[in-house]
C-alpha positions as CSV (number, residue, x, y, z in Angstrom):
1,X,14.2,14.4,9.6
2,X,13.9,18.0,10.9
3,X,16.0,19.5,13.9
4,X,15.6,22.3,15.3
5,X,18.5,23.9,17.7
6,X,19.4,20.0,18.1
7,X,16.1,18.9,18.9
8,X,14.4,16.1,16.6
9,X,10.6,17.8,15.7
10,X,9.6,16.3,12.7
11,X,10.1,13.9,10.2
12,X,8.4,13.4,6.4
13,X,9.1,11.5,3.2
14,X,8.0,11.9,-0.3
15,X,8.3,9.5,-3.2
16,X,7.1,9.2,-6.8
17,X,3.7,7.4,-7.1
18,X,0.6,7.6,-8.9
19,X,-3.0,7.2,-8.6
20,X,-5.1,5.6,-10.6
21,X,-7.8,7.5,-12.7
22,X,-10.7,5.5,-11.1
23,X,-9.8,7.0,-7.8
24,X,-10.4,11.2,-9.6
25,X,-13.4,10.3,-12.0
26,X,-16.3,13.0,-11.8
27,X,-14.3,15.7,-10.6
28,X,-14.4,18.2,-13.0
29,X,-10.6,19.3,-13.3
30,X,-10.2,15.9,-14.2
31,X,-12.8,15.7,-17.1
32,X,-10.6,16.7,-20.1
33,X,-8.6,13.3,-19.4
34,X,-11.4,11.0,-18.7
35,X,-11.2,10.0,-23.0
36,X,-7.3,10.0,-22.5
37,X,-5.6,6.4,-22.5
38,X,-4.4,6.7,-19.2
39,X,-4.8,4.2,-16.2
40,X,-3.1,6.9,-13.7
41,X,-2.2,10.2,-12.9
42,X,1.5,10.5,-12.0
43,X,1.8,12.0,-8.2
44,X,4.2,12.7,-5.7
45,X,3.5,10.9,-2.5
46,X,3.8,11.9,1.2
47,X,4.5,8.7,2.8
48,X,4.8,9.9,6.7
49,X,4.3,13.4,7.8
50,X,4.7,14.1,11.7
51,X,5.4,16.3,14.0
52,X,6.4,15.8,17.6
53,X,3.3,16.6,20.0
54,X,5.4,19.3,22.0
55,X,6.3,21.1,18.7
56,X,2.9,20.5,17.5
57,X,0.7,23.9,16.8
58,X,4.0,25.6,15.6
59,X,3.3,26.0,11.5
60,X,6.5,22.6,11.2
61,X,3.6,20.2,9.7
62,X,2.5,23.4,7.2
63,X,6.2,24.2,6.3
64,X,6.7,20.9,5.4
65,X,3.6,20.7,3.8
66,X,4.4,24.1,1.7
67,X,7.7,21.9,1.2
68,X,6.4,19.4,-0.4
69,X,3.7,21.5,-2.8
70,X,7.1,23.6,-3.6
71,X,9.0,20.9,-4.5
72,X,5.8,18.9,-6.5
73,X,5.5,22.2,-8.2
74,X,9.5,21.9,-9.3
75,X,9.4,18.3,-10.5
76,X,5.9,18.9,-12.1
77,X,7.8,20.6,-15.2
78,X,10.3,18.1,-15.5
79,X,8.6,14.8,-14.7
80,X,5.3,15.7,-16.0
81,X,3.7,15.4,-12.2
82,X,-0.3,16.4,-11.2
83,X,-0.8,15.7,-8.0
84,X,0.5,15.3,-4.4
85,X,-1.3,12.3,-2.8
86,X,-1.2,11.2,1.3
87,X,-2.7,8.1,2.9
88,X,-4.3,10.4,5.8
89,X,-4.7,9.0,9.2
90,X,-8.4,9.5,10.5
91,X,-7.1,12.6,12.5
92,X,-5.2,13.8,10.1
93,X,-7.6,14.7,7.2
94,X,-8.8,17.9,8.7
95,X,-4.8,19.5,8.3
96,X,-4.5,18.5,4.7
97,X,-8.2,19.5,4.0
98,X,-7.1,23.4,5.0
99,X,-4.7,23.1,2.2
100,X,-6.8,22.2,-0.4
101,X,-6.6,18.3,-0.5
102,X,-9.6,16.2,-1.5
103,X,-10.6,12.7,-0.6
104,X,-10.7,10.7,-3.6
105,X,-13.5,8.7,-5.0
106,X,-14.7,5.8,-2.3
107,X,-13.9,3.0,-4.4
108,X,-14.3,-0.7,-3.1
109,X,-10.7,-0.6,-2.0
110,X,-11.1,2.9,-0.4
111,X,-13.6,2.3,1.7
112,X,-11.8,-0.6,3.4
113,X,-8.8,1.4,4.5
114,X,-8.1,2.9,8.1
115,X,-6.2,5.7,6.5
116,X,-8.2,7.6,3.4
117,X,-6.4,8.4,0.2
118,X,-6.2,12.2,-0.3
119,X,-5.2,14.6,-3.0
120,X,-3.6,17.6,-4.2
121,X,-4.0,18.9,-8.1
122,X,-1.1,20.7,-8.8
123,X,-2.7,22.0,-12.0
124,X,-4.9,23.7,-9.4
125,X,-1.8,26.3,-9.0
126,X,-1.6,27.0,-12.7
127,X,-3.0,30.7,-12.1
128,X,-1.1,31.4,-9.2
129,X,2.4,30.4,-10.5
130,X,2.1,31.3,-14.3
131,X,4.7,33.6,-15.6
132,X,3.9,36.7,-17.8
């Protein structure tokens, strides 16, 4: 939960997860794993993300967004992590869109869902974040 000066404005959760290769196949910064023997890509997950309207518009839901990439980025290194994923409401997709996620491949399972699984390549940070 996040307060600000005592009042409740947001609230988010992240967990450990995966996604399954099917979900990633034909996208190109996934091709050198596609003769791997991997069934999934190991992912953090934002399980809820929202803000409260009135606090809405304010940069809370891309500070906890820039949260959760920081922290992803932390626990890449040590729990050998590539993605961020999200289970975006209909309305939603258009926020994480500006930061770079991408729907994932509509698979028979996709396409039935209300809320579309999106993603986040870490590995996509690899030039910003390298050290000399």
């Amino acid at each position: 939960m996040v307060f600000y000066r005592g009042h409740f404005v947001a609230y988010f959760t992240l967990s450990f997860g995966e996604l399954k290769k099917e979900y990633v196949k034909g996208i190109k910064s996934f091709s050198v794993t596609r003769t791997m023997r991997i069934e999934s890509y190991p992912a953090i997950k934002i399980g809820r993300l929202a803000v409260q309207k009135e606090w809405q518009g304010k940069t809370i839901g891309r500070s906890l967004l820039k949260y959760a990439v920081a922290y992803g980025l932390e626990t890449r290194v040590k729990g050998g992590l590539r993605l961020i994923i999200v289970e975006a409401e209909p309305e939603s997709q258009g926020f994480y869109e500006k930061f770079g996620f991408i729907l994932v491949n509509q698979t028979r399972k996709e396409r039935k869902r209300a809320h579309k699984t999106m993603f986040f390549d870490l590995g996509s940070l690899d030039d910003v974040v390298k050290e000399d």
